[in-house]
C-alpha positions as CSV (number, residue, x, y, z in Angstrom):
1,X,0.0,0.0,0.0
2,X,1.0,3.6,-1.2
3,X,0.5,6.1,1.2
4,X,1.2,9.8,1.2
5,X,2.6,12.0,4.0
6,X,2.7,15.8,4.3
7,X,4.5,18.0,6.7
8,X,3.5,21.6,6.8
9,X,6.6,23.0,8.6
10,X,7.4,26.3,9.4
11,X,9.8,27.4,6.8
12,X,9.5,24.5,4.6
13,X,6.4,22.3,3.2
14,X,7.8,18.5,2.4
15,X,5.9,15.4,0.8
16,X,6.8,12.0,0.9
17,X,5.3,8.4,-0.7
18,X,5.9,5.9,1.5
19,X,5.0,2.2,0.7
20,X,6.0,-0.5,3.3
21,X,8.0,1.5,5.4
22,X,10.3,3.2,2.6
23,X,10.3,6.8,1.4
24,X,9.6,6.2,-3.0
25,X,9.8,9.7,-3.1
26,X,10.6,13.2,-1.5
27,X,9.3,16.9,-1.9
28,X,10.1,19.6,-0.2
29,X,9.9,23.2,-0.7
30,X,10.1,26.7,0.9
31,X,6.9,27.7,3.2
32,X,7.3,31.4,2.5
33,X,4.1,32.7,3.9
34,X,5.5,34.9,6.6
35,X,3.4,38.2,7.1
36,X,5.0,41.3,7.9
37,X,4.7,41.9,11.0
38,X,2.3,44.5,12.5
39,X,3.7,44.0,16.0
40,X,7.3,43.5,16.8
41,X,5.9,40.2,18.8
42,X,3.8,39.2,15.8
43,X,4.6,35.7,13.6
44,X,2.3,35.7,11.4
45,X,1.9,33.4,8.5
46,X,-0.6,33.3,5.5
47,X,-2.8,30.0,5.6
48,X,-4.0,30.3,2.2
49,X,-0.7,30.6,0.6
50,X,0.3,27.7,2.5
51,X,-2.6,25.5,1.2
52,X,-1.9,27.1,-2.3
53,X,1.9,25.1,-2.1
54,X,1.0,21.6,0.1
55,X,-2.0,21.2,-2.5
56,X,0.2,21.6,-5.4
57,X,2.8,19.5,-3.8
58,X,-0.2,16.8,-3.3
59,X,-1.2,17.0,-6.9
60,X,2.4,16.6,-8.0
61,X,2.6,13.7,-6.1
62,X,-0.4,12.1,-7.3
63,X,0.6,12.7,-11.0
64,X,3.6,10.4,-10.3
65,X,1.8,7.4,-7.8
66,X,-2.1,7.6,-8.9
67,X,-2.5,4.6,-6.8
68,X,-1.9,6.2,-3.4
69,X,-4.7,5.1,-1.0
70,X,-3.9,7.3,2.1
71,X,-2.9,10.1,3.2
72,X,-1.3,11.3,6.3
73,X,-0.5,15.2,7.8
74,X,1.6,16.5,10.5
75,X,2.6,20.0,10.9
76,X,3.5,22.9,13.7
77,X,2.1,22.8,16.8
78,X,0.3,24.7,18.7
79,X,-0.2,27.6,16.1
80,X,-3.6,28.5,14.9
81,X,-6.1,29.8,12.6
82,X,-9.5,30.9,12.5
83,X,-11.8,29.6,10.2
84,X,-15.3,30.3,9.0
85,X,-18.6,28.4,9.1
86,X,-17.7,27.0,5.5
87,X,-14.1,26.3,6.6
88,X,-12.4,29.2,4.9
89,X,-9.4,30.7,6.9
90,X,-10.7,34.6,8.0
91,X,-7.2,35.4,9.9
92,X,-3.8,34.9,9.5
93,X,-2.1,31.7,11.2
94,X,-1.0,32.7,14.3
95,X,2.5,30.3,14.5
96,X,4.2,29.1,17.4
97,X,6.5,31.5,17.4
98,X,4.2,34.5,18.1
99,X,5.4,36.4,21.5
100,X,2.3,37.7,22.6
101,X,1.7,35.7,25.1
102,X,4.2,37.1,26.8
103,X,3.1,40.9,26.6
104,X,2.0,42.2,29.8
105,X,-1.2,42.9,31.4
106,X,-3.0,45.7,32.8
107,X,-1.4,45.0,35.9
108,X,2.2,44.6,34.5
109,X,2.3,40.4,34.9
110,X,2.6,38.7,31.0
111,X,-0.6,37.1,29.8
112,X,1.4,33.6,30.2
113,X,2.6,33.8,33.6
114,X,-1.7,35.0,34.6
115,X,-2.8,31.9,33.1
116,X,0.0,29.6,34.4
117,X,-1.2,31.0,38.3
118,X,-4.6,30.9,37.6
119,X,-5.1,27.1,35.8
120,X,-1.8,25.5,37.0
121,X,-1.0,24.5,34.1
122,X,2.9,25.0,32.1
123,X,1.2,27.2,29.0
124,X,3.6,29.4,26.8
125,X,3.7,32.0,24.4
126,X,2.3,30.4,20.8
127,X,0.4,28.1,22.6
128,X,-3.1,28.1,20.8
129,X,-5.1,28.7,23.9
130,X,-3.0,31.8,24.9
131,X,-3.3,33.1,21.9
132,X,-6.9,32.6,21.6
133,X,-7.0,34.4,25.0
134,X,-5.2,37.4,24.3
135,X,-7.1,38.1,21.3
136,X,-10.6,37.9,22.8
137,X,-8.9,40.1,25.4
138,X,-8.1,42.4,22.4
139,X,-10.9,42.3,20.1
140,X,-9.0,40.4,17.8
141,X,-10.9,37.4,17.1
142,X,-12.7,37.5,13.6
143,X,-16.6,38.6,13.4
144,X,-16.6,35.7,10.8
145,X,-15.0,32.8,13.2
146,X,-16.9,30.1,14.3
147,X,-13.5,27.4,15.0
148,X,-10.0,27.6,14.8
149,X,-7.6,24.8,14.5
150,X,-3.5,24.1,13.5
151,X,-2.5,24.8,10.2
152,X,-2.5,20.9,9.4
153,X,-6.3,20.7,10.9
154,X,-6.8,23.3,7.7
155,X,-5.1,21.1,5.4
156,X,-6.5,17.8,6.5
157,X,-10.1,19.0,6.5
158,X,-9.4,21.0,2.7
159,X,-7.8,17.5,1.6
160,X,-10.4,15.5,3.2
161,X,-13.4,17.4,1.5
162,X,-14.8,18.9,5.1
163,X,-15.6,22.5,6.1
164,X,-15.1,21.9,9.8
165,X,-11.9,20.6,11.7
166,X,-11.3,17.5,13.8
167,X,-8.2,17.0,16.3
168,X,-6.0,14.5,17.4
169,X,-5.4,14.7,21.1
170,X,-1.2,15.2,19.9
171,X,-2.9,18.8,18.6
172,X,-5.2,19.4,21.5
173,X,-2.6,19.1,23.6
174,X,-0.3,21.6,22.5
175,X,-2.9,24.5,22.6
176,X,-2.7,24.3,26.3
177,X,-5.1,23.4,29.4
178,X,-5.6,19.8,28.3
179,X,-6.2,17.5,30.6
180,X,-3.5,14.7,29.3
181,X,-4.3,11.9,31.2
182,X,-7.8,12.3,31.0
183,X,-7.6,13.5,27.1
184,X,-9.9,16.2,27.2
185,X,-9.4,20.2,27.6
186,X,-9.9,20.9,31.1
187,X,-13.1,23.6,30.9
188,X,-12.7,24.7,34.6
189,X,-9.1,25.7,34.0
190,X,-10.2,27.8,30.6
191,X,-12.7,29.0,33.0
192,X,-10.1,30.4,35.0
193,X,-8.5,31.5,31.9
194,X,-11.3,33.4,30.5
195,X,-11.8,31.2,27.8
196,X,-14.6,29.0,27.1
197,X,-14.9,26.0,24.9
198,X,-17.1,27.7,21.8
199,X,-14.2,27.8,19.0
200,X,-12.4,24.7,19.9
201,X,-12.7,21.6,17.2
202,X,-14.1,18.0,18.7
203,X,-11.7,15.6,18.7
204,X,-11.5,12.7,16.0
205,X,-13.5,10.0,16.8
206,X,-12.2,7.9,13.8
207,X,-8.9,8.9,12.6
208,X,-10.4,8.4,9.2
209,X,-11.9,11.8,8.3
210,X,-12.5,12.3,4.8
211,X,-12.0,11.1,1.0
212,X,-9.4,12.9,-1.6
213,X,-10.2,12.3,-5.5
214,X,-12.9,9.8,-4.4
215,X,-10.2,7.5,-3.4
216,X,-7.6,8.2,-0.9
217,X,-8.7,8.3,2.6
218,X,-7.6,11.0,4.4
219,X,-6.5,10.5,8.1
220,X,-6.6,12.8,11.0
221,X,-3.8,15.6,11.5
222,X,-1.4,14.8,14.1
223,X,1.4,17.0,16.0
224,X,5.1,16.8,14.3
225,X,7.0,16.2,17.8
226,X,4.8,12.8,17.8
227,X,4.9,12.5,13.9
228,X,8.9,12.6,14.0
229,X,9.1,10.3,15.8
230,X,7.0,7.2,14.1
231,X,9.4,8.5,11.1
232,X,12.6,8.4,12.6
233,X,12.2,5.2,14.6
234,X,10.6,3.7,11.4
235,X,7.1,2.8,13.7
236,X,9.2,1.1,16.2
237,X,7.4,1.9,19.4
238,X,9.9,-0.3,21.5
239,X,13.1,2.7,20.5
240,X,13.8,5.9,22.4
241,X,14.6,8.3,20.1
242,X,17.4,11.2,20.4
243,X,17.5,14.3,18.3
244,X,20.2,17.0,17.9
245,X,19.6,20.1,15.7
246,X,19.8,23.7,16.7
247,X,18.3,22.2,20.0
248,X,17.9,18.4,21.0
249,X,15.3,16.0,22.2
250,X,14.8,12.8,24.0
251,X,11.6,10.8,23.2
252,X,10.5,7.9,24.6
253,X,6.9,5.8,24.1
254,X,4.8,4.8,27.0
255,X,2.1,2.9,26.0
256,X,0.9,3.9,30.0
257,X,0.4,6.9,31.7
258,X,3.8,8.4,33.3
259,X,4.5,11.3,35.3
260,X,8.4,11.9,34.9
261,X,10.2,14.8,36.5
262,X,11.8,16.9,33.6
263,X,9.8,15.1,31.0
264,X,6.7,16.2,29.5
265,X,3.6,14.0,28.8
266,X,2.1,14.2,25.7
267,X,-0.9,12.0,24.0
268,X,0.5,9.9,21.4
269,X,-1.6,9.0,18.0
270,X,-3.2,6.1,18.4
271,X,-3.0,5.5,21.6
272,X,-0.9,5.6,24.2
273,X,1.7,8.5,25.7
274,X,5.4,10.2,24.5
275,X,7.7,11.4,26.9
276,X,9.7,14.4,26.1
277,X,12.6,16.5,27.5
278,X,14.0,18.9,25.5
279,X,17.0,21.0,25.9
280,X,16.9,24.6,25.1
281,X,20.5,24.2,24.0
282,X,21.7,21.3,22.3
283,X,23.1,21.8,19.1
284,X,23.5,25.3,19.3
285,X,26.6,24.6,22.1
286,X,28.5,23.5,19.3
287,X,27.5,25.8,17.0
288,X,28.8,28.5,19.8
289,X,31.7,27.1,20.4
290,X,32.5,27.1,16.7
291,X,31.6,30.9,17.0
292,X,34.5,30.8,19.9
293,X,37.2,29.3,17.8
294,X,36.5,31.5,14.9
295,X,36.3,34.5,16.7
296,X,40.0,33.4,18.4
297,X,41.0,32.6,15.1
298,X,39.9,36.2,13.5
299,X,41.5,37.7,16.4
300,X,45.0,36.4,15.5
301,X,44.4,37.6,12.2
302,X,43.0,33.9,10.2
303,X,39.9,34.8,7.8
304,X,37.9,31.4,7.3
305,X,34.4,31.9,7.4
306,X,33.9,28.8,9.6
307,X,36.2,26.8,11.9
308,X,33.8,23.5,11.3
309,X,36.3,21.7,9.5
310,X,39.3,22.6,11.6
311,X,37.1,21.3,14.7
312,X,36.6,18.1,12.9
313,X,40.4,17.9,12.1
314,X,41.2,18.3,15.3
315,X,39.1,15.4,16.8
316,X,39.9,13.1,13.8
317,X,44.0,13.8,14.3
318,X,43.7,12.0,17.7
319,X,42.5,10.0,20.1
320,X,39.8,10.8,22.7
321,X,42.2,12.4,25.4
322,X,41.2,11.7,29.2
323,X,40.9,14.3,31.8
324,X,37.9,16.1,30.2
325,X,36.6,19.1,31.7
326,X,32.8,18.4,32.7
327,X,31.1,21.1,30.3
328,X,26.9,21.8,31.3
329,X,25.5,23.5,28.1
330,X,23.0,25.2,29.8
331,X,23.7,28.6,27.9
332,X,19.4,28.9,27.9
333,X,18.6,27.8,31.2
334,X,15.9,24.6,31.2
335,X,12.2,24.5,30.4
336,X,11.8,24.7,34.1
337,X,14.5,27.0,35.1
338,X,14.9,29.1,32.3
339,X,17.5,31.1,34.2
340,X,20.4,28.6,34.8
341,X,23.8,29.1,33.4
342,X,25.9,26.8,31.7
343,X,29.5,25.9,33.4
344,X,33.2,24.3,33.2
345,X,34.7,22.5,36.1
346,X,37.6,20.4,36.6
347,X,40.1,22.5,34.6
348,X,43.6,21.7,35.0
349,X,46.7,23.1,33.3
350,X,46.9,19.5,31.2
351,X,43.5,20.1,30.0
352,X,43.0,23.7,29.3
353,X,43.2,23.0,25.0
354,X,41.0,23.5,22.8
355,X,40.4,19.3,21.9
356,X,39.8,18.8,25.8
357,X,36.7,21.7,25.2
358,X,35.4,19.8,22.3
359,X,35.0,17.1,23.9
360,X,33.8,18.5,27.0
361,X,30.9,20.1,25.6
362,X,30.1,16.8,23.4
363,X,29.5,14.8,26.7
364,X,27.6,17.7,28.1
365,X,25.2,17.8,25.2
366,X,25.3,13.6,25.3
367,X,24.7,14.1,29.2
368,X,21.7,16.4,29.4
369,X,19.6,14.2,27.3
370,X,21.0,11.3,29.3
371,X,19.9,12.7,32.2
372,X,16.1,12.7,30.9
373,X,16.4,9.1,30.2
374,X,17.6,8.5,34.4
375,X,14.5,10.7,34.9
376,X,12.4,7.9,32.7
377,X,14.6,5.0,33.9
378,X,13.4,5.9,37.3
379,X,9.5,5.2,36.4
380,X,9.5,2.8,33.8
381,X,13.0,0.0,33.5
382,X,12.1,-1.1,30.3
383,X,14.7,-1.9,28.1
384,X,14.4,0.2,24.6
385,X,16.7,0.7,21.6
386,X,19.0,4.2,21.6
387,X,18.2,6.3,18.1
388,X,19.4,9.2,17.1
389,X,18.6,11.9,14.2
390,X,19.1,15.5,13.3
391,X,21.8,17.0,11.5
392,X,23.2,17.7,14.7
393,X,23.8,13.9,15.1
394,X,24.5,12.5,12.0
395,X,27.3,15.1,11.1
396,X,29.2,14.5,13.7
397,X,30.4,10.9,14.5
398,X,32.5,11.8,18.0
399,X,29.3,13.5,19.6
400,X,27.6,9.6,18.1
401,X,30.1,8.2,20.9
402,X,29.8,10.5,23.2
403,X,25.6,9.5,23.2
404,X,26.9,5.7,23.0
405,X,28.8,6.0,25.7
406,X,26.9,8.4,27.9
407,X,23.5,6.0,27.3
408,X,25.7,2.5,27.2
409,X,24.7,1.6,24.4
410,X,24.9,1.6,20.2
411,X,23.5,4.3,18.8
412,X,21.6,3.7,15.7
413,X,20.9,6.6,13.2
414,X,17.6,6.7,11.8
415,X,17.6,5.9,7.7
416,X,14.8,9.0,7.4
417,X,15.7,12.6,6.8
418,X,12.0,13.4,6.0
419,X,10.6,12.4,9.7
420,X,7.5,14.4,10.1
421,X,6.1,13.8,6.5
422,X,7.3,10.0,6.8
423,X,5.8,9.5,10.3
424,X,2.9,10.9,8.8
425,X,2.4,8.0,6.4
426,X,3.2,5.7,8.9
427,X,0.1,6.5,11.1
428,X,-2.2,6.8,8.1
429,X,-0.7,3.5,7.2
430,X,-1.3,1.7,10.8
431,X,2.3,1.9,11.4
């Protein structure tokens, strides 16, 4: 069976055709819907243009396998737009990125710190709730809307043949004041919030929810964080997954209900939970110490535009050297704490070089996820299967052994560069 998976990204649109597990083909292509801004806080993006370029990427698709039977969406989280009584957008999307959750109030507190006393609950700027609440605060909410939903809602329902949106609980969750373990939106915490239940979709009750060209069923949305992960661990529900880009990821599948300190439960398609910690960091502590060197070097007069290569010399030229400085990468803080500091300790005058700081910050980046997997090791001691993806990951084999041996285990890449779109696939297809 053929099946078709769509990720509607933030700055890029991609398309896959899946059939038993492997990608046939590949699409991807530049969002480019970004509004100008009317507010410095604003992140606004234009839903029609973005169906305009996932529907031509569909088509093009189809003209190459005709005989695709399902299809599958994932997309940003926790954005949303508002749509009309005959499903037509009548705002902008409002993306995840949008700060104005974090204006303040009449009394000076933000918007996201009100709703985090009043409810209890962890909300944060982009989420779709807050933003759904500061715009009824501001008379911003369309005369027109009667729902609003994520950008991949929209494109399911348009693909699907509907004029009203359905959710996956993956989507529900990330607008905020969902009730995880119960998977429902708590209404006495929107209370609280000001907010009542009017605009928000139902959830799916089949995850079948329409029919494209008469033939292709189309399934339910689901939320990319969930979505990458069927793709990169190829449906394998048994594997926990790492991921390194700009920041990193650890990701592991509970088919039961856990509560993990520094992990965040989230409802998983199909049934079933995912654990995440994320690190506000990750990548991007290599990425600054690369910034470091080439600074150093520009200093002393060299002119390379980037010291990547010489980094990678370095570590290739020898062996890992002992006496490594413990490095903590926390240059962002944590989701919790967002005001920690990162640090170096154990500096000596042996291990003051620059190959000893490489290393270093490798096994800090290596030991912050690992740390999230203690927290899960603690609640669950189940034994699962180490993966890893990003470019973060797969461009750099020495931070591969620093996860291998930080976790105690082989790490195994994942085959799929497309994970969104392909996990996608993978639900529409039962995985």
């Amino acid at each position: 069976m053929r099946v078709l998976g769509l990720d509607i990204g933030t700055t890029t649109i991609s398309a896959v055709v899946v059939e038993n597990g492997q990608v046939l083909q590949a699409l991807t292509r530049p969002n480019g819907s970004f509004l100008q801004d009317r507010e410095r806080w604003e992140k606004l993006q234009n839903p029609k243009r973005i169906r305009a370029t996932a529907l031509s990427m569909v088509d093009e698709l189809f003209r190459l396998y005709p005989d695709v039977e399902r299809i599958g969406v994932t997309g940003q989280m926790h954005g949303i737009v508002y749509l009309n009584r005959l499903g037509e957008p009548v705002s902008p999307l409002y993306t995840w990125q949008d700060g104005r959750g974090e204006e303040p109030t009449s009394t000076g507190e933000t918007l996201v710190s009100w709703i985090r006393r009043r409810t209890g609950y962890p909300v944060a700027t982009g989420y779709g709730l807050v933003t759904h609440c500061y715009n009824l605060r501001h008379g911003l909410v369309p005369v027109e809307a009667a729902v609003f939903c994520t950008i991949h809602d929209y494109i399911a329902m348009t693909l699907g043949g509907q004029s009203k949106p359905v959710l996956d609980a993956s989507d529900a969750a990330s607008f905020g004041l969902f009730d995880v373990a119960r998977g429902a939106f708590d209404l006495e915490a929107m209370e609280k919030a000001g907010v009542d239940g009017a605009m928000l979709p139902a959830l799916a009750e089949d995850p079948k929810i329409g029919v494209y060209r008469g033939k292709a069923a189309v399934y339910v949305a689901i939320g990319d964080n969930q979505a990458s992960f069927l793709g990169a661990t190829e449906g394998r529900l048994g594997c926990m997954l790492v991921n390194v880009g700009t920041g990193s990821q650890f990701s592991v599948y509970s088919k039961d209900y856990l509560s993990c300190p520094g992990l965040e439960t989230r409802p998983f398609p199909g049934g079933g939970y995912l654990l995440v910690g994320a690190s506000l960091c990750g990548g991007r502590a290599y990425a600054l110490l690369e910034q470091f060197f080439r600074m150093t070097g520009q200093m002393l007069g060299a002119t390379e535009d980037s010291a990547y290569d010489a980094m990678a010399a370095l570590l290739a030229s020898t062996e890992k050297p002992r006496d490594i400085p413990k490095v903590t990468p926390l240059f962002q803080g944590t989701r919790q704490d967002p005001g920690l500091r990162g640090s170096i300790t154990g500096l000596s005058v042996d291990n003051f070089t620059p190959q000893h700081f490489l290393w270093g910050m490798m096994e800090g980046i290596a030991g912050e996820l690992h740390q999230m997997y203690c927290a899960y090791r603690a609640s669950c001691d189940a034994p699962v299967t180490l993966m890893g993806s990003g470019n973060g990951l797969r461009k750099n084999p020495w931070l591969q052994h620093c996860f291998s041996e930080a976790f105690g285990q082989e790490l195994i890449l994942s085959r799929c560069n497309e994970e969104a779109a392909t996990g996608a696939a993978l639900f529409a297809a039962g995985r």
